[in-house]
FIGU-200266 format. One record per residue (C-alpha): chain; x negated, y, z; residue number from 1. Coordinates in pm, whole numbers, plus 50000, padded with zeros to 5 digits. Layout:
BEGIN
(r "A"; (X; Y; Z); NUM)
...
This chain:
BEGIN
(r "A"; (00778; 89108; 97003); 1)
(r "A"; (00991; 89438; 96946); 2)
(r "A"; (00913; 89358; 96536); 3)
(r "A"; (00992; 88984; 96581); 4)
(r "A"; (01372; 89072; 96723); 5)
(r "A"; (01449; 89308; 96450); 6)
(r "A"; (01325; 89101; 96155); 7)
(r "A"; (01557; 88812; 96332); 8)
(r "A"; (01825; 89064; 96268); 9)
(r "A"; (01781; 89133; 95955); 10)
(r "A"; (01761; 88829; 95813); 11)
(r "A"; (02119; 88737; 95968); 12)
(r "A"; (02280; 88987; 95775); 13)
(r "A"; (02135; 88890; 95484); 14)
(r "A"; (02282; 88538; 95557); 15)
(r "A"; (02632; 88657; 95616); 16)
(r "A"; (02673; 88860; 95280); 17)
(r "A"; (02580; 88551; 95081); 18)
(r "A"; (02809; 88342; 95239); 19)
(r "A"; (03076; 88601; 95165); 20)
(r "A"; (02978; 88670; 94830); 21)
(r "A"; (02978; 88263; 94774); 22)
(r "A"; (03348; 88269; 94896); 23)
(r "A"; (03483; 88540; 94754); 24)
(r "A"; (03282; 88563; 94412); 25)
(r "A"; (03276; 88888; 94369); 26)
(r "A"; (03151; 89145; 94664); 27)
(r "A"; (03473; 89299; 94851); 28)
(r "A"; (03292; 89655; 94854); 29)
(r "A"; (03337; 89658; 94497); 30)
(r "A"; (03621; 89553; 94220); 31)
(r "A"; (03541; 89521; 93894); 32)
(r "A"; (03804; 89544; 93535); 33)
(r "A"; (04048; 89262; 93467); 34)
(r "A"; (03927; 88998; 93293); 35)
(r "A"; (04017; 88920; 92939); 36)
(r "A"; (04305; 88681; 92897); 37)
(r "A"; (04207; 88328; 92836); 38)
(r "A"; (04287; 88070; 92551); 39)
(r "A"; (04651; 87917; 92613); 40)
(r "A"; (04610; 87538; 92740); 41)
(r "A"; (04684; 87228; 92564); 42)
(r "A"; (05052; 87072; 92550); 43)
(r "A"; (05075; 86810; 92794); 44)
(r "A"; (05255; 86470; 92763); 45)
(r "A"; (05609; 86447; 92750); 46)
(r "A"; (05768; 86354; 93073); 47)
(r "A"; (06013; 86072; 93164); 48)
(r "A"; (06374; 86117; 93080); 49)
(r "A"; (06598; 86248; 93399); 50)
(r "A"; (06865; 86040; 93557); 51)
(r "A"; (07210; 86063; 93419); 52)
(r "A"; (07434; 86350; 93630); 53)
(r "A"; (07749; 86242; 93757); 54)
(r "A"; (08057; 86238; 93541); 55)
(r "A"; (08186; 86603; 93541); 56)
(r "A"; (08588; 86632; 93632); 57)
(r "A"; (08827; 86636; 93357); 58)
(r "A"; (08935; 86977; 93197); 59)
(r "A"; (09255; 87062; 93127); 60)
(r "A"; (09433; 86967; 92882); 61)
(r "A"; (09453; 87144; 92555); 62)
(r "A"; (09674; 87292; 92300); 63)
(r "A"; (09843; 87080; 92042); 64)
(r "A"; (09644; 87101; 91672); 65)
(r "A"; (09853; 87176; 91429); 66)
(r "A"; (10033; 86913; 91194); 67)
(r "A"; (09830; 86795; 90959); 68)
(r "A"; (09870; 86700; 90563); 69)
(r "A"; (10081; 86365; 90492); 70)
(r "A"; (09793; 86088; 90406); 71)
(r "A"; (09848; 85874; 90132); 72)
(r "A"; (10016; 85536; 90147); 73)
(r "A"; (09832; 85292; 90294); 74)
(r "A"; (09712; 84944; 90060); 75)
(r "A"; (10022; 84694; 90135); 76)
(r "A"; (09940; 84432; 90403); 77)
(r "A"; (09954; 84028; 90334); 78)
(r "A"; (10277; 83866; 90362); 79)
(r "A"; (10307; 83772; 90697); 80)
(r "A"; (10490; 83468; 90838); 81)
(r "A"; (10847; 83365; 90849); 82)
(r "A"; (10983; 83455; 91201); 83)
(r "A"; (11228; 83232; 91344); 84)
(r "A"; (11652; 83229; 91262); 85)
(r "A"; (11808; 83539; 91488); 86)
(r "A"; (12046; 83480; 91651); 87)
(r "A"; (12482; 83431; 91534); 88)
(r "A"; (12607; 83802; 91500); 89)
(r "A"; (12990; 83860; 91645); 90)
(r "A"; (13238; 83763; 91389); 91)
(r "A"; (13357; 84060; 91230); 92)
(r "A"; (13767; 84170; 91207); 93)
(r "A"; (14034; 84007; 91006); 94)
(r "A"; (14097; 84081; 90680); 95)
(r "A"; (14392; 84189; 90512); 96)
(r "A"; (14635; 83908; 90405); 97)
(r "A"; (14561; 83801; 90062); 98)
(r "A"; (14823; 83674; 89798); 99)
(r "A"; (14944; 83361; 89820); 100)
(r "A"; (14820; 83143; 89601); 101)
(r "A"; (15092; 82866; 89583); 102)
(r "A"; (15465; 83017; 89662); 103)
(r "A"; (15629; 82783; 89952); 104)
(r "A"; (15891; 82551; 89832); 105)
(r "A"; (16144; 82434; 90092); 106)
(r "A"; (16495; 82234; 89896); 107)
(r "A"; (16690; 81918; 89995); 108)
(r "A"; (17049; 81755; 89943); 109)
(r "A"; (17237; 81502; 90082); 110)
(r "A"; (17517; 81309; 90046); 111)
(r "A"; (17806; 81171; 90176); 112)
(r "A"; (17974; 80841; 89960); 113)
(r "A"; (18225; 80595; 90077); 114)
(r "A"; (18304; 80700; 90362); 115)
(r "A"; (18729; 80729; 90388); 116)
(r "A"; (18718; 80755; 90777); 117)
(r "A"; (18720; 81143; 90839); 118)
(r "A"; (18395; 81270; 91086); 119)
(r "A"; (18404; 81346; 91423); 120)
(r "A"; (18518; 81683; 91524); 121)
(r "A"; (18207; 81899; 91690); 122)
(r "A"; (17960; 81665; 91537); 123)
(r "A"; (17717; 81694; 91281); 124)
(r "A"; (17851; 81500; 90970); 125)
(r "A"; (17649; 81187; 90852); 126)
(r "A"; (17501; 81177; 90534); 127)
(r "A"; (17434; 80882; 90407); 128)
(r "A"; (17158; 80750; 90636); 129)
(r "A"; (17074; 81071; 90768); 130)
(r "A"; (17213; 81274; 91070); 131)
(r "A"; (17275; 81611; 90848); 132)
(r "A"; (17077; 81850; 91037); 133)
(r "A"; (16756; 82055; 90825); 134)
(r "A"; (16473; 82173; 91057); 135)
(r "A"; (16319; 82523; 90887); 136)
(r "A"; (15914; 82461; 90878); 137)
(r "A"; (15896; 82740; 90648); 138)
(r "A"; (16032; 83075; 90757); 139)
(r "A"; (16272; 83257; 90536); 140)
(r "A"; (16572; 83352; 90360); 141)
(r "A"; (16753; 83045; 90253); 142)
(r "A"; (17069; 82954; 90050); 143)
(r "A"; (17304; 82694; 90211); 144)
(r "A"; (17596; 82536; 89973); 145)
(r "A"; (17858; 82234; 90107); 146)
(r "A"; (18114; 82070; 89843); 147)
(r "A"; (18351; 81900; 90026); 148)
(r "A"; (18605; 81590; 89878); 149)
(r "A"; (18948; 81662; 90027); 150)
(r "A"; (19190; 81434; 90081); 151)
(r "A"; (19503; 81306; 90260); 152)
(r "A"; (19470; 81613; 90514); 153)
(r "A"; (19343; 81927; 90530); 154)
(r "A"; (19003; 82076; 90590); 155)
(r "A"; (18843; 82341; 90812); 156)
(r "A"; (18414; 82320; 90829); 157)
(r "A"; (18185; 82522; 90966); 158)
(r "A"; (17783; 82588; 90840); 159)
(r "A"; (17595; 82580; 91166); 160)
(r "A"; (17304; 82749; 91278); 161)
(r "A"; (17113; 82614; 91590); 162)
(r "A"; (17522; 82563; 91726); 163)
(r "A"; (17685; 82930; 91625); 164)
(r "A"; (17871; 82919; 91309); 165)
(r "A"; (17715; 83118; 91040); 166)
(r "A"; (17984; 83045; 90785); 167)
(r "A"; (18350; 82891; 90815); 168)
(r "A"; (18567; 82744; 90530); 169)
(r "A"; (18902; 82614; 90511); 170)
(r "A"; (19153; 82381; 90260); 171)
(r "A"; (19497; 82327; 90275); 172)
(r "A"; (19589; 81987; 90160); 173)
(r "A"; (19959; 81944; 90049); 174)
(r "A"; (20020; 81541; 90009); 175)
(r "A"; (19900; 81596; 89642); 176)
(r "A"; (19864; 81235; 89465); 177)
(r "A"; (19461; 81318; 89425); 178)
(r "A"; (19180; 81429; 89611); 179)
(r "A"; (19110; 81815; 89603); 180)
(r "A"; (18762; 81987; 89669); 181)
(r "A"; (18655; 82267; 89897); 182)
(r "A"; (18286; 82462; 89819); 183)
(r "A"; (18119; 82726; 90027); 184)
(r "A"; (17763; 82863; 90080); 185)
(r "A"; (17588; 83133; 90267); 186)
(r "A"; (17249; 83269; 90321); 187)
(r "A"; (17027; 83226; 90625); 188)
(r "A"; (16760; 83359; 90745); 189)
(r "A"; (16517; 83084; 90945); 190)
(r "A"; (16269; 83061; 91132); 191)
(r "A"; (16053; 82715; 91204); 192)
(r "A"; (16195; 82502; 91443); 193)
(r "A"; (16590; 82636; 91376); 194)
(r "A"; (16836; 82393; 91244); 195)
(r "A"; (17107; 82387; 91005); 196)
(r "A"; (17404; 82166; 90980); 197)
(r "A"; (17769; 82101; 90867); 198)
(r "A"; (18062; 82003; 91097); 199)
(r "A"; (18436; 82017; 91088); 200)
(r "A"; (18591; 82215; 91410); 201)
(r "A"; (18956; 82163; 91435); 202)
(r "A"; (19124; 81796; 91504); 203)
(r "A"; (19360; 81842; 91259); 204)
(r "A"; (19159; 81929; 90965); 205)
(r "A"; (18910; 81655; 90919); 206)
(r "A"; (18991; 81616; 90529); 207)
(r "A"; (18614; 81526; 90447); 208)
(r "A"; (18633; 81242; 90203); 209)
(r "A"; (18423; 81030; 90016); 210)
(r "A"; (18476; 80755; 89782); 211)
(r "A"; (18277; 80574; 89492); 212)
(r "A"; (18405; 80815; 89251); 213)
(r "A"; (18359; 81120; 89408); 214)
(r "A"; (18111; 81265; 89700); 215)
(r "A"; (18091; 81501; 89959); 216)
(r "A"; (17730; 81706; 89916); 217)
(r "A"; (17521; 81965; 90178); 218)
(r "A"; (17264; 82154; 89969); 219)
(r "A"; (16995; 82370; 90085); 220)
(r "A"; (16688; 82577; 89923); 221)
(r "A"; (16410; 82855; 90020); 222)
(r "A"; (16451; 83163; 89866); 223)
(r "A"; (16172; 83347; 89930); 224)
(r "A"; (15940; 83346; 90301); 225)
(r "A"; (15817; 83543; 90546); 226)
(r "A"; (15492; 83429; 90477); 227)
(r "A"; (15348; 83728; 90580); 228)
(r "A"; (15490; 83801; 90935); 229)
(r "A"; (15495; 83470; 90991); 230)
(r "A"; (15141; 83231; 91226); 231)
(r "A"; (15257; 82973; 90995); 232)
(r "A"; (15054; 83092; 90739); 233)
(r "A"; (14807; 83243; 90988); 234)
């Protein structure tokens, strides 16, 4: 019985060091030499791409490059289509006065015939059919002349300008058998819209005469013109 036991025994420790050496391959009382290294493995399969990372923040910003070379001119382009009119510009500044191209002209005469009644005093004098007076439309300088008939009295006129005498002129008449004259002229400067005339000024000299033979005359003519001072010729 005593035999029986221990040969139980001994077959249990037989069973527990193989199931050790099964687990552990090689027995824990002893270790053995590294083994020799083994043939490197096959390459596997390439693997799926990754998802994209997120957008990284934006650096700073860098240092201006240099100036590079000037390129060469560029092919020209097509014509491209007519834009529409622009728009009036300002109208630019007056220019200097130019010559003129035709000189003014500004004349006339009058006269007075048959008439033996002398003229009112402080009046113009008729001539003719018209009252006597010339109205300047052209300014100037301008030359005034008056030939006067004189007979059976004396004579005093005057050359008017806008009603201030400009010019005064005067004959003694002595009961002479015929008719005597008186002349004067003066020069006057005008502007348009002034007026010019003859009249006698004293009551007792109103020897203005006129007859078929002879005539009384008032004569006036432009000299030259302010043309160029003047919005006349504006």
């Amino acid at each position: 019985m005593e035999h029986a036991v221990y040969f139980f025994l001994f077959l249990l420790t037989l069973t527990t060091d193989s199931v050790q050496i099964e687990d552990n391959k090689i027995p824990s009382l002893c270790a053995g030499h590294p083994g020799i290294p083994g043939t490197p493995g096959i390459h596997g399969n390439q693997g799926l791409p990754g998802r994209d990372g997120r957008d990284g923040r934006d650096g700073a910003a860098g240092m201006p490059g240099e100036k590079g070379e000037v390129g060469q001119p560029g092919a020209v382009g097509p014509t491209g289509e007519r834009g529409s009119p622009g728009l009036n510009g300002f109208p630019g500044e007056k220019g200097a006065p130019g010559e003129c191209a035709v000189a003014p002209r500004s004349a006339f005469s009058a006269k007075r015939s048959e008439s033996r009644s002398p003229p009112l005093a402080d009046q113009p004098i008729v001539f003719d059919v018209v009252l006597g007076k010339f109205l300047c439309e052209i300014p100037g300088l301008y030359y005034f002349a008056v030939h006067a008939t004189v007979y059976r009295m004396s004579l005093q006129f005057d050359i008017m300008k806008n009603g201030k005498s400009v010019a005064s002129f005067f004959q003694f008449y002595g009961n002479w058998p015929k008719p005597t004259s008186l002349s004067g002229g003066t020069l006057v400067r005008l502007e348009p819209e002034d007026e010019v005339w003859v009249q006698v000024g004293v009551g007792d000299y109103l020897g203005f005469y006129s007859s078929i033979k002879t005539d009384s005359t008032f004569t006036g003519f432009l000299v030259y013109s302010y043309w160029q001072n003047s919005p006349v010729f504006a």
